[in-house]
N, C-alpha and C positions, 0 to 999 in steps of 0.2 A: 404105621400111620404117623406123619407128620404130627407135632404137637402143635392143639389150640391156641390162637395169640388172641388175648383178651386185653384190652382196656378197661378198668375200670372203673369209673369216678366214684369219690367217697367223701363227702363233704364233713362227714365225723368218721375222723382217723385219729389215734394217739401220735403225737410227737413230742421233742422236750418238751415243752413246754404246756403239757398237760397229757400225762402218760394214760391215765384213766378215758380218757374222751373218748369214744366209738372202741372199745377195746376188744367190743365184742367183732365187730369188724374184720378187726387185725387176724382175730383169731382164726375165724374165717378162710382171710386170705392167706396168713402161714398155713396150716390146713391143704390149699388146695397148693401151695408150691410144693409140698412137702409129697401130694399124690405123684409128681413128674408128667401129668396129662397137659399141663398147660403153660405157657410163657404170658406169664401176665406181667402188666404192667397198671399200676393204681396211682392214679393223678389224684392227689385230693388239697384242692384248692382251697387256700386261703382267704379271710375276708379281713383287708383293712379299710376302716374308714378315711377322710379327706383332713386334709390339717386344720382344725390342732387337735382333733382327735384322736390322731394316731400318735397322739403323746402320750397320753394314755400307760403306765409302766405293763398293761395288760397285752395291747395292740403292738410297744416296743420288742416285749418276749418273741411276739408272733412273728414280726419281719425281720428278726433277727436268725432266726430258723434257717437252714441252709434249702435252696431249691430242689437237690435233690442229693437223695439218701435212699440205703438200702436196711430198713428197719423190722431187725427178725427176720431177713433173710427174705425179706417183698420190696422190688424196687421202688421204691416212692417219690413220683416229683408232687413240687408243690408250688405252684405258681400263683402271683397274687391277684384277688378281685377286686375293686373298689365297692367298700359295705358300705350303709345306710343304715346305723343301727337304730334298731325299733319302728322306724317307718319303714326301711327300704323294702322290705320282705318280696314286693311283686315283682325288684327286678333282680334280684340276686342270681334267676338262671340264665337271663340275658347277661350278666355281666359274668359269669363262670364260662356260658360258653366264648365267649370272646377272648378267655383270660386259655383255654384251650384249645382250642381249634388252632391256632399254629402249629401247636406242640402237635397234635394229636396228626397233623398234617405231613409233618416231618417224620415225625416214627413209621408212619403207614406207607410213608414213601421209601423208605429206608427198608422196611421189611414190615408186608401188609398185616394188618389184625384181620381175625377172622368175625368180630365182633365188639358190641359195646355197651358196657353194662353200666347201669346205676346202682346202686347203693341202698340208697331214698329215692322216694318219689318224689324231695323238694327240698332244695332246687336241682339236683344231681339230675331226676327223669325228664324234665325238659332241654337242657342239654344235652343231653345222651342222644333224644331221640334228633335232637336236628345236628348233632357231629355226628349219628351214623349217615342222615342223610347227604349229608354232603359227602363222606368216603362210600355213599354204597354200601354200606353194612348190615346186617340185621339188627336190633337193640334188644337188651330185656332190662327191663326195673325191678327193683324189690322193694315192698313195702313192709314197713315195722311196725307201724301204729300211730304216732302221732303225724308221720308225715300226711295222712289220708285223713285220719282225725280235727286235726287242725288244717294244718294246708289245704287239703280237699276242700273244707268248708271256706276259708277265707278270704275277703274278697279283695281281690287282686292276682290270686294264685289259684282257684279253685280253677277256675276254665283252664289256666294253664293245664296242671292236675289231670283233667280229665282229655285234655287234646293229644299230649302225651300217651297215657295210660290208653287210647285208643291207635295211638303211632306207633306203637313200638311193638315189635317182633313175640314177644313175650314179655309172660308179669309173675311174681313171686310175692306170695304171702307169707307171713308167719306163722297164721293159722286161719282156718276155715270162714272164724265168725269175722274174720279183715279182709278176707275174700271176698264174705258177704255184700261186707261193706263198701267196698271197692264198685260192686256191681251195683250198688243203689247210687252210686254219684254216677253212675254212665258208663262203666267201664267193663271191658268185653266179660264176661266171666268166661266161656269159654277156653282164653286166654292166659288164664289166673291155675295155677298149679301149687300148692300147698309147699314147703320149705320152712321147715323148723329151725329153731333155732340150734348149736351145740352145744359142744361141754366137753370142757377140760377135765376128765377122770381120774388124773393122776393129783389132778390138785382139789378138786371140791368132790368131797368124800366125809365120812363123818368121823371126828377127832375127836378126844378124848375133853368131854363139856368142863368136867376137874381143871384139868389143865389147860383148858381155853379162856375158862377166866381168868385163870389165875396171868396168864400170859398179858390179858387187858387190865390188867389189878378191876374186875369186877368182884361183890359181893360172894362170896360162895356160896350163901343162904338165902334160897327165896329165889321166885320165877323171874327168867329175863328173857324181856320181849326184846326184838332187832329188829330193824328195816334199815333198808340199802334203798340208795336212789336219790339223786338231785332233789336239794330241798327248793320245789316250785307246789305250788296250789295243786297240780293234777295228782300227784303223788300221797297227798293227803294226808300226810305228819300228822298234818295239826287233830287229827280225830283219835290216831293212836296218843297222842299225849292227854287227850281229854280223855280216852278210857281209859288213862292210865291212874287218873284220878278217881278210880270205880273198883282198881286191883290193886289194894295200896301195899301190898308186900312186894309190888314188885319193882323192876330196873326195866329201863326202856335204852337202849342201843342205839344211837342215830349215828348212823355209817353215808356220807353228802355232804354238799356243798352247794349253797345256790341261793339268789337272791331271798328267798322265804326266812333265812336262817334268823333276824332280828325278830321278825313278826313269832316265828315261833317259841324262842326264847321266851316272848313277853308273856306269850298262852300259857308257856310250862308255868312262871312264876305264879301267873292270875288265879291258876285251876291248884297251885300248892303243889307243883309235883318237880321242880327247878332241882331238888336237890336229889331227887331218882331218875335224872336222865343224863345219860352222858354223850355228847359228844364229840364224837369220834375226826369229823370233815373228812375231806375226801380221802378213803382208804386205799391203800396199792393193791390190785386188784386179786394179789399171792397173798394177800394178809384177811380177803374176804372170809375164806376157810374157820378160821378162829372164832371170826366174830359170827357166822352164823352155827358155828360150833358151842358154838359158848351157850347160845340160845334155846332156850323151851319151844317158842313159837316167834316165828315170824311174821311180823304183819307190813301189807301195804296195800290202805285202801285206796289203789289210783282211782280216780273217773273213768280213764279209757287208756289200753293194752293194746299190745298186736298180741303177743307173747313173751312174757318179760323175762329178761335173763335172768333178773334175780330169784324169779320162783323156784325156778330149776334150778339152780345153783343150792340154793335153801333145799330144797329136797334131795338133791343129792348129799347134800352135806345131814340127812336123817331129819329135819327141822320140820316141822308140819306150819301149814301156812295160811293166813286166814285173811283174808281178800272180796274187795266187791265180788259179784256173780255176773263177772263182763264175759264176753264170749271164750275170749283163748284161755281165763281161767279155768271156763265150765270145760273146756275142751280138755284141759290139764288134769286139775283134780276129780275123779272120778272114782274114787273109793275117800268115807269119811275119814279113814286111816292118814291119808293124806293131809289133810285142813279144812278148813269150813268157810261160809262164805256167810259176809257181814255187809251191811250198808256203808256208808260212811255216814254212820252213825256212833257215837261214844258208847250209847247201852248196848249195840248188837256185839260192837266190836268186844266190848270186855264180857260180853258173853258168851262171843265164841269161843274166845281165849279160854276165859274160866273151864269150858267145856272141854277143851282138848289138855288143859295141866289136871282136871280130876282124873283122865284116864290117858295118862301120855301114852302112842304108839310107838313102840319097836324104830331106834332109829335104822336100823335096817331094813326094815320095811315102809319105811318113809321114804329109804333113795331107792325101791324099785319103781317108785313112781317113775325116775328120770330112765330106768333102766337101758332104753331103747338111746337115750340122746349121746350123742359125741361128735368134736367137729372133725373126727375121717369122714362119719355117716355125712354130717351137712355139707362138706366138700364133695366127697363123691358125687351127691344129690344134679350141686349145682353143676359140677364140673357135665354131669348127662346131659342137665336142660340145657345147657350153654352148647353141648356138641349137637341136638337136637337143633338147635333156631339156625346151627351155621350151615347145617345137612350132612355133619359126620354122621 
């Protein structure tokens, strides 16, 4: 049988100039080249602002990028949109499909795709679903979390959101309770099929905690808390450093990069704890290993999850993990072995911590939690639904 031609948009893709961005992504999609089932091709558009914004040394990196590249051995073009940053948000999927549909027009001419995938639900799924309409294609979206979370609710993009999420061929979730969610904005459930996240085995496994600090010149003596993840409000730093003023033997790890980083610094000094927290900014995603290696417990009290790479990642690497009790957590941890679950609150959170360093678990029974994840398993997964919407 002929092999699958897939399109697939990906508005968070790693490239030079920010190798970390969607990496989980990438992974992904090496993954599913590496099965031989499918000829994909992944557009993922860039967004530059109008001048003089695009002076910008951030926005310069970006258009300096080459259009197209084969990164990891996944073809990648990357054409540019015109952004609006921080207002533009409602038109970013109008202005993506336009920046593709020529592309997308010429390749399908040249040698048809059998399909057309998004990424996100925003802005990636309402382009998708009106470039399959125009080639006749089937579409499917995947949703992470924040694109349905935020997007879904926002106004200007939620109707988008759910016109889509009702157009298109098929939908993917992370996890059950995003599925959920998905269905309470409008969206077929029917439709919506479960798709976990993967995992790299051969690199997030549990290392030797001795030697993981030592590798970070952290303290030898004494418990050390970690969290991974963009420093923004939903991620919720600021409440692991305020418990961290409640666990005073301990080291707090901040492994991110992202506008919150002042605001938090200013909490660590306010609450006395500036000088037990180190961080890290943005870590290359081969060196995560270490750092959640290094760790007793992990924490990250987000607001709202699809199914976060990092928990798995943290439990595979043995690390028990202590988190709001938002759905694809509950779906996740399900033996206390695992980690416990805390408000975003400072006393719950240094309570659960305190609870899991008096009786640490077996770090090898902390990575069977993840036991089942890998991304052959989540390639496989997709590469079925994707032959399923085309009628292989």
């Amino acid at each position: 049988m002929a092999r699958l031609r897939v399109l697939s948009l990906a508005t968070l893709y790693p490239h030079g100039a920010a190798p970390n961005f969607g990496v989980f992504v990438a992974r992904q999609m090496e993954a599913v080249m590496r099965s031989g089932a499918v000829d994909l091709t992944v557009i993922n558009p860039l967004g530059l602002p109008p001048f003089p914004l695009d002076r910008h040394p951030r926005y310069r990196t970006v258009a300096a990028l080459p259009e197209a590249e084969t990164w990891h051995g996944v073809p990648v073009l990357r054409p540019r949109f015109r952004l609006l940053p921080a207002i533009g948000g409602r038109f970013n999927a109008g202005a993506v499909l336009r920046a593709v549909l020529p592309i997308a027009r010429r390749l399908h001419a040249a040698a048809p795709f059998d399909l057309i995938d998004a990424q996100f639900f925003y802005p990636d799924g309402p382009a998708a679903v009106r470039l399959a309409a125009d080639l006749g294609l089937p579409s499917s979206i995947k949703a992470r979390g924040a694109d349905i979370h935020h997007w879904g609710r926002a106004r200007g993009t939620a109707g988008q959101v759910r016109a889509a999420g009702q157009a298109a061929s098929g939908l993917l979730a992370v996890s059950a309770g995003l599925a959920e969610d998905m269905a309470g904005l409008g969206l077929p459930r029917e439709r919506i099929a479960l798709h976990r996240t993967g995992l790299d085995r051969t690199l997030f496994r549990p290392l030797d905690p001795a030697a993981s600090r030592a590798a970070l010149d952290l303290p030898a003596a004494g418990p050390v808390l970690a969290t991974v993840g963009a420093l923004i409000p939903r991620k919720g730093q600021v409440h692991v450093i305020e418990a961290l003023a409640r666990l005073p033997d301990a080291t707090l790890v901040l492994a991110g990069a992202g506008p919150d980083e002042a605001a938090l610094r200013r909490r660590a000094a306010e609450v006395d704890v500036a000088q037990r927290v180190r961080w890290l900014g943005a870590v290359p995603h081969d060196r995560l290993p270490l750092v959640l290696s290094a760790a007793d417990v992990f924490v990250l009290p987000s607001a709202s999850e699809g199914l976060a790479n990092a928990w798995v990642e943290a439990l595979a690497c043995g690390t028990p993990v202590v988190t709001t009790p938002i759905p694809g957590a509950v779906e996740l941890l399900t033996d206390p072995t695992w980690g416990r679950f805390a408000g975003r609150d400072a006393a719950e959170i240094a309570a659960a911590v305190t609870a899991l360093l008096a009786a640490p678990p077996p770090r090898e029974a902390v990575a069977r939690a993840v036991a089942g994840f890998s991304w052959e398993a989540n390639a496989a997964a997709l590469v079925a639904h994707w032959a399923t919407l085309a009628g292989r």
